[in-house]
C-alpha positions in Angstrom: -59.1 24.4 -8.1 -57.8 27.1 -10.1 -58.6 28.2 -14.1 -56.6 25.4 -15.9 -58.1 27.4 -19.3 -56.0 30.7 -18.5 -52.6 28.6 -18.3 -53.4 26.4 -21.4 -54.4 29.0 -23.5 -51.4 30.8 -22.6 -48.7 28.0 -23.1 -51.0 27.1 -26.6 -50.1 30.2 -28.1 -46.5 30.0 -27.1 -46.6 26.4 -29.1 -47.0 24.3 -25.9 -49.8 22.1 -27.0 -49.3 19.2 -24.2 -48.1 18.4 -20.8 -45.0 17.4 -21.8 -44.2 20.4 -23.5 -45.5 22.8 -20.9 -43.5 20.7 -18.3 -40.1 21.2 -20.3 -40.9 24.8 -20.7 -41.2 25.5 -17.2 -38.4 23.1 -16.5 -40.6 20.7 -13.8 -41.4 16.9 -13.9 -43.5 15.7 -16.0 -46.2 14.4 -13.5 -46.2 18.2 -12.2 -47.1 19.1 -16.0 -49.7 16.6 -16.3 -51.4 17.8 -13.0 -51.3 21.4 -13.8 -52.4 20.6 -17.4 -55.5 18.8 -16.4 -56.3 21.2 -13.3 -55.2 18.7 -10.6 -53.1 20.8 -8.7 -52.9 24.7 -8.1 -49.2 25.5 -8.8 -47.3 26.7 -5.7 -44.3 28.0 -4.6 -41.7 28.0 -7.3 -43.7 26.8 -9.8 -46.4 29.5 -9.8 -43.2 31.8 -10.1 -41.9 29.8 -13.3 -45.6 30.3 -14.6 -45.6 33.6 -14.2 -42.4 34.3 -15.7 -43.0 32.0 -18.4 -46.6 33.0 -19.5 -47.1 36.7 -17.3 -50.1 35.3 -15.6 -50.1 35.6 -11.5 -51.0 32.9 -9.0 -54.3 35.5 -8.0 -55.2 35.5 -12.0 -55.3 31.7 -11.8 -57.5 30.9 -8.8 -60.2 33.0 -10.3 -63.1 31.6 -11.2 -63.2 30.4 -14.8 -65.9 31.9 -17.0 -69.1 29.8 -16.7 -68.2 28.6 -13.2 
């Protein structure tokens, strides 16, 4: 699993404040939103490189451990 908190917090304080909207921003399906919003899936491929562009955070930053873990 990776640290859904890092990629919420980040698309939060760009005014993504649901799946949906993360899922438009980074210009995927909504089911692929869904899944990275609730910590389903680790994103992969192309959509760890929209993250990245769209938020700054790297595919290594999110499959560290989240605090308290």
């Amino acid at each position: 699993m990776y640290d859904r908190t890092l990629l919420r917090t980040a698309a939060i304080a760009q005014g993504q404040h649901s799946y949906v909207d993360l899922a438009h921003h980074l210009k995927v399906a909504p089911a692929t939103g869904w899944r990275l919003w609730h910590g389903k899936t680790v994103p992969a491929g192309s959509t760890a490189a929209k993250v990245e562009t769209a938020y700054g955070i790297t595919m290594t930053q999110l499959l560290l451990p989240a605090a308290g873990s």
